[in-house]
C-alpha positions as CSV (number, residue, x, y, z in Angstrom):
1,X,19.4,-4.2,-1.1
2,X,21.4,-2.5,1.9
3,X,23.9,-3.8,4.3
4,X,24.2,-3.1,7.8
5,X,26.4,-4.2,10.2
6,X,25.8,-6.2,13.9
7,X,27.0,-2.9,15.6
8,X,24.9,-0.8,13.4
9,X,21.5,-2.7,14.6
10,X,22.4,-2.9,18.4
11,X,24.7,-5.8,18.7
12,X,28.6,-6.6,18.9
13,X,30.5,-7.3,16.1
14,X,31.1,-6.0,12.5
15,X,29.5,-8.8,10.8
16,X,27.7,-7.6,7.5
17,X,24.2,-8.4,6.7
18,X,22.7,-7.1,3.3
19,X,18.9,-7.8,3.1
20,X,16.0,-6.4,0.2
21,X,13.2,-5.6,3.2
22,X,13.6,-4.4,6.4
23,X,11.8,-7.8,7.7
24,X,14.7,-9.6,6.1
25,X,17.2,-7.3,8.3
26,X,15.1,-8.2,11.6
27,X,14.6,-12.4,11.0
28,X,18.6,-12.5,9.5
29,X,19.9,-10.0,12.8
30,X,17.5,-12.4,15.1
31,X,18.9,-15.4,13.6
32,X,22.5,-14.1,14.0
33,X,22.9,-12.6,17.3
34,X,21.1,-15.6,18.9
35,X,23.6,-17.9,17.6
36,X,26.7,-15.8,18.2
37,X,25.4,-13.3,21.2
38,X,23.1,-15.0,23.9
39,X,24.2,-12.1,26.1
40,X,22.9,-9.4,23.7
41,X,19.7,-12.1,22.7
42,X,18.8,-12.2,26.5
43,X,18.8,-8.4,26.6
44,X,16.6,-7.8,24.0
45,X,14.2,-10.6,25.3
46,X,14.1,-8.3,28.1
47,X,13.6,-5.3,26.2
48,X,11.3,-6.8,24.2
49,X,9.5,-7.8,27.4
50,X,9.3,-4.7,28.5
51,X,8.6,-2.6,25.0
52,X,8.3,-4.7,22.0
53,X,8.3,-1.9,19.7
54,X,11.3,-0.2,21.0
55,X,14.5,-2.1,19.1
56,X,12.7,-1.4,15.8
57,X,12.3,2.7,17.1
58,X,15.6,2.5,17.4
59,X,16.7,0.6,14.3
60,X,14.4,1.2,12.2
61,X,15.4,4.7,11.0
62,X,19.3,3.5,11.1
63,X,17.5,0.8,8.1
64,X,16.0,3.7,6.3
65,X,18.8,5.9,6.3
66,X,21.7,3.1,4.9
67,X,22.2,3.6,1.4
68,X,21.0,1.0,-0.9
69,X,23.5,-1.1,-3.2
């Protein structure tokens, strides 16, 4: 399992999520920052729109690199 922060995967605010997969860190950050960020949701919609891979480029390695607990 690892824990990441909002911040730590692009968004706004320190709120923890710990997750086993890394697909469990993109449904649970989705979930979250659509229900308590539409701004940052609507921007990566449009980043998503433009380059769907790009968030997990970016994330991704951030994932690989938190320690597990």
């Amino acid at each position: 399992m690892k824990t990441l922060t909002c911040k730590d995967l692009g968004g706004k605010c320190d709120y923890k999520i710990s997750v086993e997969t890394w697909g469990d860190a993109v449904k649970t950050m989705t979930a979250h920052v659509i229900e308590k960020h539409p701004d940052v949701a609507e921007e990566m919609k449009r980043m998503h729109e433009k380059d769907p891979e790009k968030w997990g480029r970016e994330m991704k390695p951030k994932w690989d690199a938190a320690p597990e607990i």
